[in-house]
DRENMIMI-731285 format. One record per residue (C-alpha): residue number from 1; residue in one letter; z, x, y. Coordinates in nm, 3 decimals, padded with zeros to 5 digits. Each point is the difference from the previous one (the first is absolute). Layout:
% residues N
> NUM; a; Z; X; Y
...
% end
This chain:
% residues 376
> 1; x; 00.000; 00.000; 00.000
> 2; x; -00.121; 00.147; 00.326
> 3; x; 00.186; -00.022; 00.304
> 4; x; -00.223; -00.146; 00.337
> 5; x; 00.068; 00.134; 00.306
> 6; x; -00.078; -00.154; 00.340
> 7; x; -00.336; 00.216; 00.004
> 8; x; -00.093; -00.123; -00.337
> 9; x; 00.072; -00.387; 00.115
> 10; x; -00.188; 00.044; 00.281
> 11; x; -00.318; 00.150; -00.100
> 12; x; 00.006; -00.260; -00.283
> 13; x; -00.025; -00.311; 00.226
> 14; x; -00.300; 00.188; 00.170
> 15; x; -00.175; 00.029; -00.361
> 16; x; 00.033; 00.398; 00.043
> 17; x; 00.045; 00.179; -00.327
> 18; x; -00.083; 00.322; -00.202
> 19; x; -00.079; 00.035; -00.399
> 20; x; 00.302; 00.221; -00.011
> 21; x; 00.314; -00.134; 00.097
> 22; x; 00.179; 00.357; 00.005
> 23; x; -00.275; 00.153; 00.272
> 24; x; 00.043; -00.360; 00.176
> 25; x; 00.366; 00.071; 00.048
> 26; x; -00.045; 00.357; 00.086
> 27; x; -00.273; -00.109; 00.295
> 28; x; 00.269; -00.290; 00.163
> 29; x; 00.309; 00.292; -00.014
> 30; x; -00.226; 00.226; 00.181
> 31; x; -00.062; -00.280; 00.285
> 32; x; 00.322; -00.015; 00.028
> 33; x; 00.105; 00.333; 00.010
> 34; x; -00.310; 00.039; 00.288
> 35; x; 00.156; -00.302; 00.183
> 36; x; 00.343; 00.137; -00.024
> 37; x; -00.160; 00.340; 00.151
> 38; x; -00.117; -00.212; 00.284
> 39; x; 00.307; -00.190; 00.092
> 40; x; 00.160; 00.385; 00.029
> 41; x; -00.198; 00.116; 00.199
> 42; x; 00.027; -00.282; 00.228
> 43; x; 00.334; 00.059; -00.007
> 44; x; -00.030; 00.302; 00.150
> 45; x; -00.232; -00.114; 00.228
> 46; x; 00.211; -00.303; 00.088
> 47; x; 00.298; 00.222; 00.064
> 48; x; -00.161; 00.290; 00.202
> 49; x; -00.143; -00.263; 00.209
> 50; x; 00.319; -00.160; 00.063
> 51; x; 00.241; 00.332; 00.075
> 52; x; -00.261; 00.110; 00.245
> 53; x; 00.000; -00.329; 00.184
> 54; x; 00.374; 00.047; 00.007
> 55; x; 00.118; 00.324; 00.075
> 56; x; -00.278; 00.253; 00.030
> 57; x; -00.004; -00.059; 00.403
> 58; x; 00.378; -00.055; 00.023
> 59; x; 00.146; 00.328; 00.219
> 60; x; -00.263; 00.127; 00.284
> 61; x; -00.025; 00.342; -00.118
> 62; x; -00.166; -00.116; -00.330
> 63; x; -00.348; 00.066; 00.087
> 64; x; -00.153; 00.243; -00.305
> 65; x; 00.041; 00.291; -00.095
> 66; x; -00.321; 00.242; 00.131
> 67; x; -00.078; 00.327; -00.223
> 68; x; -00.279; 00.293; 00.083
> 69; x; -00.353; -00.088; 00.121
> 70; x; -00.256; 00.003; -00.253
> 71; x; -00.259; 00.092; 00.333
> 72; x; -00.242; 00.253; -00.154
> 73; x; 00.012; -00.058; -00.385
> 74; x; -00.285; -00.146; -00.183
> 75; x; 00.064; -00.353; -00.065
> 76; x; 00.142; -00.132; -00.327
> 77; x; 00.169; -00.281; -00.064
> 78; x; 00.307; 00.228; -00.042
> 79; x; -00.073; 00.184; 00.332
> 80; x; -00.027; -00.371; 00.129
> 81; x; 00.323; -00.085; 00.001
> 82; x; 00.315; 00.066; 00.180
> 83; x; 00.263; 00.165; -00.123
> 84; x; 00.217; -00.298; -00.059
> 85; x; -00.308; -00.169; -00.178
> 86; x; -00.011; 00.288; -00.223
> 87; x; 00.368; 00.029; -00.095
> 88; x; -00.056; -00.352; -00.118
> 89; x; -00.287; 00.038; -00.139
> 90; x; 00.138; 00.320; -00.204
> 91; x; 00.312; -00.222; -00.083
> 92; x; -00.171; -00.305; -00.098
> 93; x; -00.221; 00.249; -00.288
> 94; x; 00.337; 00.141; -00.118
> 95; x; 00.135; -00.333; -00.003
> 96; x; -00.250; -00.139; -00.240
> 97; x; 00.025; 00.302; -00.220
> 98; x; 00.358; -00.082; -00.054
> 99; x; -00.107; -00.388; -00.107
> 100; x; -00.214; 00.039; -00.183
> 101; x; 00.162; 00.295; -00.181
> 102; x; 00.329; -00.231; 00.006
> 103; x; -00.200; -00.301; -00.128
> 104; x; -00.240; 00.224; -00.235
> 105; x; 00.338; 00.091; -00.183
> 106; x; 00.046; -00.340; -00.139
> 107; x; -00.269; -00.046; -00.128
> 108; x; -00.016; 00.348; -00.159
> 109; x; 00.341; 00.032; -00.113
> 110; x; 00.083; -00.363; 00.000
> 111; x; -00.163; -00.050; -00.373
> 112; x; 00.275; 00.277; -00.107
> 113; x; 00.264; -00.150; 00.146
> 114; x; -00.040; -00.386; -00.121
> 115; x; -00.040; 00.267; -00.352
> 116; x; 00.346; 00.070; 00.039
> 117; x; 00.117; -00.332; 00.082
> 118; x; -00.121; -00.103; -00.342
> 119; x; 00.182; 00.279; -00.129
> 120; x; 00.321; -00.071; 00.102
> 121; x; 00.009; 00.307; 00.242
> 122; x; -00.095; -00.189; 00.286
> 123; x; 00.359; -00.052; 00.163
> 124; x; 00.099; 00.345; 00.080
> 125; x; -00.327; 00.085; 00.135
> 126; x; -00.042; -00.276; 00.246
> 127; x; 00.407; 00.051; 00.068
> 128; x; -00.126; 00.324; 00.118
> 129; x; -00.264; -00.085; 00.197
> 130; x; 00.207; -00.190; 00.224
> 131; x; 00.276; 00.247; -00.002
> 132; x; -00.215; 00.254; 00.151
> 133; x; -00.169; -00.207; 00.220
> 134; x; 00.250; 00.085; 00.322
> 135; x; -00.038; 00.390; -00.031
> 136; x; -00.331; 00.007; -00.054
> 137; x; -00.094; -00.231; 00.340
> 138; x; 00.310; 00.204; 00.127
> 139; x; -00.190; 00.349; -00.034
> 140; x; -00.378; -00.160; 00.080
> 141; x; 00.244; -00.123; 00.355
> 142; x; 00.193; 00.270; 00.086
> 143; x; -00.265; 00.311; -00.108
> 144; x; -00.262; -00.117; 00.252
> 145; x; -00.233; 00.216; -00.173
> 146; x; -00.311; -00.085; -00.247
> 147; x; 00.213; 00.141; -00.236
> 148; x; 00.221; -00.318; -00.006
> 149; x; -00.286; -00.220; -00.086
> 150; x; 00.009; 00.057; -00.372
> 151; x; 00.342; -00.165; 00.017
> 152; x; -00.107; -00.304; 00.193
> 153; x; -00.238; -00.056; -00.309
> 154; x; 00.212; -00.009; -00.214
> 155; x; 00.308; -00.133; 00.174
> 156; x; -00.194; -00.301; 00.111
> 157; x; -00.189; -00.050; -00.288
> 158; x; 00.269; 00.056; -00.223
> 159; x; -00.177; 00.298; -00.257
> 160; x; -00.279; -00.249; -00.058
> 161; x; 00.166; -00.290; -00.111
> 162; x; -00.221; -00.290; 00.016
> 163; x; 00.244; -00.229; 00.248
> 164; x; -00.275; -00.069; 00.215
> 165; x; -00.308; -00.094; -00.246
> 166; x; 00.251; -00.169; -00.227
> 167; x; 00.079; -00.267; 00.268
> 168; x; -00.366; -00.053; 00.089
> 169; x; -00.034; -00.064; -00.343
> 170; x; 00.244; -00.225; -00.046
> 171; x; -00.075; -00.178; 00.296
> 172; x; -00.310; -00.078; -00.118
> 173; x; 00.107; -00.061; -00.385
> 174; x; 00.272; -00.267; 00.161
> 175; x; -00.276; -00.191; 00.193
> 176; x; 00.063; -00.250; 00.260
> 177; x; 00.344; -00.031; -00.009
> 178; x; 00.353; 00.115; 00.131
> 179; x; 00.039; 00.320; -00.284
> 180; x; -00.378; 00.063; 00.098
> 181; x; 00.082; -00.026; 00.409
> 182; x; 00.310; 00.225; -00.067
> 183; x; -00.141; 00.258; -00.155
> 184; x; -00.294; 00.013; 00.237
> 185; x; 00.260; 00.015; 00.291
> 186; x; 00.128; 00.273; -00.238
> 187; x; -00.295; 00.198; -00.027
> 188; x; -00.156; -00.034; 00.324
> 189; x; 00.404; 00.125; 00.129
> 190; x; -00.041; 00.307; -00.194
> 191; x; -00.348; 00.042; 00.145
> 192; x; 00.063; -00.005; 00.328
> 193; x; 00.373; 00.163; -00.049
> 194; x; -00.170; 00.320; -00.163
> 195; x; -00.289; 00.016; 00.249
> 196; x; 00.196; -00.018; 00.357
> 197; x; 00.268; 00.224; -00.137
> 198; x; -00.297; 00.265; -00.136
> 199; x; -00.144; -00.026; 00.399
> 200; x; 00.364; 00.066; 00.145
> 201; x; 00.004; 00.320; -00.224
> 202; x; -00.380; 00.136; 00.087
> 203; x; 00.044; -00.097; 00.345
> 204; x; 00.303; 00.238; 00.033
> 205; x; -00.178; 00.247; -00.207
> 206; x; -00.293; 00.002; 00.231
> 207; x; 00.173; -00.003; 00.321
> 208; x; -00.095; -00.368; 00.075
> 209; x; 00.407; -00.092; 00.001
> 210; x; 00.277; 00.236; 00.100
> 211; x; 00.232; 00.065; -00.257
> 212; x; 00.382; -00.051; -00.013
> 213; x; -00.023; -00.178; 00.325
> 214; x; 00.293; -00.237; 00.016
> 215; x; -00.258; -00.270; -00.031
> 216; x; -00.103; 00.120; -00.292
> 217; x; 00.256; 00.036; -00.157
> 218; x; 00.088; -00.322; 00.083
> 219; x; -00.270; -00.199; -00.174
> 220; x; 00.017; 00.190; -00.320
> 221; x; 00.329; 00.137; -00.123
> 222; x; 00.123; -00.379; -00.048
> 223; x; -00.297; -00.043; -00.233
> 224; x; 00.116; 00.278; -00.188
> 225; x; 00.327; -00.084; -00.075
> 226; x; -00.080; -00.355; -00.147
> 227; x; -00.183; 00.202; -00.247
> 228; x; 00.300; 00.224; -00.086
> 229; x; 00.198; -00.221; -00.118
> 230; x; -00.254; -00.184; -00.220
> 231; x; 00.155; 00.076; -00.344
> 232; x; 00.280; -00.237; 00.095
> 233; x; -00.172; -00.328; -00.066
> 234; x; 00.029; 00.114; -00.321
> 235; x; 00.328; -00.048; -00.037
> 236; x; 00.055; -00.213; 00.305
> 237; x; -00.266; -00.241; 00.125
> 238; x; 00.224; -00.164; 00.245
> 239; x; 00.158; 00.291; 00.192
> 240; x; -00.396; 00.169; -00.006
> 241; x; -00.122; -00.296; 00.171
> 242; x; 00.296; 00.001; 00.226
> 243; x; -00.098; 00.369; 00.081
> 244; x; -00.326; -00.023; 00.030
> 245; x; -00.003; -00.265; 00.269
> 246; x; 00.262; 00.163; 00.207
> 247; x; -00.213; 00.292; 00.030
> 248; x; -00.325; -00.235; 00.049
> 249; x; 00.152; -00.194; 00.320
> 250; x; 00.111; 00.377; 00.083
> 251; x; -00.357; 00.158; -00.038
> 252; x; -00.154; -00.339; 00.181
> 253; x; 00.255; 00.026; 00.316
> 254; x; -00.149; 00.367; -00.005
> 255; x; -00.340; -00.042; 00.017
> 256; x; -00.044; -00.264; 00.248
> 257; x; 00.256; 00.237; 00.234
> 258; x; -00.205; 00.290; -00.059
> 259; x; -00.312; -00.125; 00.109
> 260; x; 00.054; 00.080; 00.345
> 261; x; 00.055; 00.364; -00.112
> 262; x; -00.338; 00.047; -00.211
> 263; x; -00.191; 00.076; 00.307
> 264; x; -00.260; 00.247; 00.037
> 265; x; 00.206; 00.140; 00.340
> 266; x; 00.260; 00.137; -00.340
> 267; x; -00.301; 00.094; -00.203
> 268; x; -00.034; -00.252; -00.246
> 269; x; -00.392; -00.198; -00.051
> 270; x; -00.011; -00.382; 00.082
> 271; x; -00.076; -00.010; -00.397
> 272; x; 00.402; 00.025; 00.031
> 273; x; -00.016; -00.346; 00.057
> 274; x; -00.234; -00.152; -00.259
> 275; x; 00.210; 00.233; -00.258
> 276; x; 00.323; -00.206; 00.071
> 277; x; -00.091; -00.331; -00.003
> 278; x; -00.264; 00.055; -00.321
> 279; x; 00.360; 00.118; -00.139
> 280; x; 00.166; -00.270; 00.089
> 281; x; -00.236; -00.304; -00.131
> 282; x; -00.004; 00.233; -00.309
> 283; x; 00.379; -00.034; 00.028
> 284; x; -00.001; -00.428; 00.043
> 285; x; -00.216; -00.036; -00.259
> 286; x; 00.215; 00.206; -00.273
> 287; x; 00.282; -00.271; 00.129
> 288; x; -00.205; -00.269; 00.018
> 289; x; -00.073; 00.050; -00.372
> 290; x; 00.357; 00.032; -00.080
> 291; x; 00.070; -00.319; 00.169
> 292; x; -00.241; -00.147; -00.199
> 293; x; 00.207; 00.040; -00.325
> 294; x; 00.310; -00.136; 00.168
> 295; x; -00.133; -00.416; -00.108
> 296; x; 00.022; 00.142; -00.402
> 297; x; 00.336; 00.148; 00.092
> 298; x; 00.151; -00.348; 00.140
> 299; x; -00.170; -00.223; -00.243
> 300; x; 00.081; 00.197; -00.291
> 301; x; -00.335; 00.050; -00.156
> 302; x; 00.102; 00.385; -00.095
> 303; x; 00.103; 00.088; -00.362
> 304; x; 00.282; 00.183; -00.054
> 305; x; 00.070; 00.271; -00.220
> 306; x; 00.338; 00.162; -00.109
> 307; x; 00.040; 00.347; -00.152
> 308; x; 00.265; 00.070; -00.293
> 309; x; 00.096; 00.353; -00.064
> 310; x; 00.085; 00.053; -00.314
> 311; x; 00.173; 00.314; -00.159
> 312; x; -00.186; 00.093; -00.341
> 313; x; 00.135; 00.223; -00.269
> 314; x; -00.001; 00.337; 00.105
> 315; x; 00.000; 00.177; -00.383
> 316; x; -00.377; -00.191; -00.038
> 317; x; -00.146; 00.024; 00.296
> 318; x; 00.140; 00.325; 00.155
> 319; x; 00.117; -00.108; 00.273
> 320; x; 00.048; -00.335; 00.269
> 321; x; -00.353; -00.211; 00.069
> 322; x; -00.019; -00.339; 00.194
> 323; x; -00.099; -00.300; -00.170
> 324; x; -00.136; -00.272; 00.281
> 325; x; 00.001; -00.336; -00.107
> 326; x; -00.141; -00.302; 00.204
> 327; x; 00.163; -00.291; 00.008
> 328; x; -00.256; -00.288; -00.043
> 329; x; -00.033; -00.231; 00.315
> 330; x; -00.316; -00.243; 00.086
> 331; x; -00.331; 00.167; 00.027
> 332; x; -00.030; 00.085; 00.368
> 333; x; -00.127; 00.239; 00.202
> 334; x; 00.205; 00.269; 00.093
> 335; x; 00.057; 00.181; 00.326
> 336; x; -00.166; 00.367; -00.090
> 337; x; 00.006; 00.319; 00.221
> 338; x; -00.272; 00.193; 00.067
> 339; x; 00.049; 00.245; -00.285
> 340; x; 00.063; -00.359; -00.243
> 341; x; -00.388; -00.116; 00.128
> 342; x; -00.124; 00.380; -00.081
> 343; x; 00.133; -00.028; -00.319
> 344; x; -00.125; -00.326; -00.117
> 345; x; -00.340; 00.101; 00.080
> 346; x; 00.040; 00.330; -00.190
> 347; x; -00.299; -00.065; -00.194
> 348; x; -00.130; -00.015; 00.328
> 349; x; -00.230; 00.212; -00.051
> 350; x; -00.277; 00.033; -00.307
> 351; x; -00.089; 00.325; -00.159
> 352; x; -00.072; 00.296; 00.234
> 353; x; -00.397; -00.025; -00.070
> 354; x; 00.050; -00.343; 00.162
> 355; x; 00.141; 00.154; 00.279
> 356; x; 00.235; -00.269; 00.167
> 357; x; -00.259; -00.243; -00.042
> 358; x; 00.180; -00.260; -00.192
> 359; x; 00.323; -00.183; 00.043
> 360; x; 00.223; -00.147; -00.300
> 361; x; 00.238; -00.233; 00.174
> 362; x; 00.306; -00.166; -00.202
> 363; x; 00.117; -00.355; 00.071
> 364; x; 00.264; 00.041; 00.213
> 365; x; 00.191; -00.280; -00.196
> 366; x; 00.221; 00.087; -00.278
> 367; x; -00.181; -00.312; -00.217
> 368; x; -00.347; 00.052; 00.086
> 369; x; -00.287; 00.140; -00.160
> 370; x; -00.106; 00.367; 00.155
> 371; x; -00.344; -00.076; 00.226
> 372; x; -00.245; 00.291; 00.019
> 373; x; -00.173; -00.004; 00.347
> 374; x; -00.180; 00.359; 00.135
> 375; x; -00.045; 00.130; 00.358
> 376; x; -00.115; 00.330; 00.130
% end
């Protein structure tokens, strides 16, 4: 039994088809991966627009920045531009290096991490992923240098792990519906989170923002410290939560302040701007899409599941294991981290001469009967 996504209704009604339902499937995911590109992009657009309209005239003495006169060289299109137009042209280059290394990563390396999911192993690597993830954006911050960009890779992109693709694809695997809207809010978070935060980096690197400016500062150590405590909603979902949105109202009351202070009269690009506020929808839609589990919470609809440890005999089994039993309860959905999706897609991924080209996605539901669906 095949699961039909919107794309698949759709292009039914208008008679549209293909002899093979697998390339079919494969054509409508890339559609909507192109669509999502879009909607990024005008994002960025959208935002740029709207923090130059705001505060790139705001103090008098923000007029430009004016470099050496290219008078006398042969024209090129480098030669053409200003100085400023070249640092951001130079920065923008670097900048899509890092994405689509960052990006490039899960797809590469994503295959052999969903391996290790299935394995068992998957836990302690994607633990450690998230560990690491405040160093690593601490040293790509603090260095200034090119060297630091290695570290933004993987800091941001956790070594490869495929958080971003895996929402996309669940997004589209859930359809037209709240778990599909959620993890699309989800994805398109992580997008835009791992992109603005990559530009802050490069733009230091290349000059375009001064570094450890109070402002600086400012709008990105908070960020940094929600991440450092992130192994506690492991243990404690309620007191993460609680810490993570002190430290979001925190970071928010920063970076409308600091606007006025991410001027070019301090050295910082009117990109500045954009930066901040693509951050910050990237921000309200990770919360939005929390909020949208809260109805499931308050009408019940989660399964629970206890855990019994048990202490076997020592003399036969050489030592103490854990035994996990679940306690049977109605066949509901159940609320699932990120790391919970990941692994019940780990046969996300086919064999490598497929080469991520197929999706095996499990029912969700406890009672139901797995549905196969592929994407890209």
């Amino acid at each position: 039994m095949l699961r039909q996504s919107t794309a698949d209704r759709f292009l039914g009604v208008l008679g549209q088809s293909t002899a093979d339902p697998e390339v079919e499937r494969q054509h409508h995911f890339n559609i909507f991966m192109a669509i999502t590109i879009l909607l990024t992009i005008g994002i960025y657009f959208g935002a740029y627009w709207i923090g130059h309209a705001l505060w790139a005239g705001e103090m008098p003495e923000d007029q430009g920045v004016t470099g050496p006169s290219t008078d006398g060289l042969p024209w090129t299109p480098f030669n053409a531009l200003s100085e400023e137009n070249l640092t951001v042209v130079a920065s923008a280059f670097l900048w899509l290096t890092v994405c689509i290394t960052g990006f490039g990563s899960e797809l590469v390396l994503g295959e052999w991490f969903v391996q290790k999911l299935s394995e068992g192993n998957g836990t302690v690597l994607w633990h450690a992923s998230q560990l690491l993830f405040s160093l690593c954006i601490s040293i790509s911050l603090y260095s200034a240098t090119a060297f630091g960009l290695p570290f933004a890779v993987v800091g941001l992109w956790k070594f490869g792990f495929p958080e971003t693709i895996g929402a996309y694809r669940r997004a589209w695997l859930d359809g037209a519906s709240v778990d599909g809207l959620k993890e699309f809010m989800n994805g398109l978070g992580a997008t835009l989170n791992h992109t603005s935060a990559a530009w802050l980096i490069v733009g230091i690197t290349t000059g375009l923002f001064v570094p450890m400016t109070r402002e600086i500062i400012a709008v990105s150590l908070p960020l940094v410290g929600q991440h450092m405590g992130v192994l506690v909603k492991y243990h404690n979902l309620g007191l993460y939560a609680l810490i993570n949105l002190f430290l979001e109202i925190w970071w928010e009351w920063e970076i409308f302040q600091q606007q006025q202070q991410l001027t070019r009269a301090r050295g910082h690009h009117v990109s500045s701007h954009g930066c901040c506020l693509t951050m910050l929808f990237a921000h309200w839609l990770y919360w939005g899409a929390a909020l949208l589990e809260i109805p499931k919470l308050v009408l019940g609809t989660k399964r629970k599941t206890t855990q019994k440890v048990e202490e076997l005999d020592i003399a036969n089994n050489h030592g103490k294991t854990l035994q996990i039993e679940e306690v049977p309860h109605s066949p509901k959905r159940e609320r699932r981290s990120t790391f919970d999706h990941l692994r019940s897609t780990a046969n996300a991924y086919s064999s490598s001469s497929q080469n991520l080209s197929e999706l095996s996605y499990s029912s969700r539901s406890r009672d139901s009967e797995p549905v196969a669906c592929s994407a890209v």
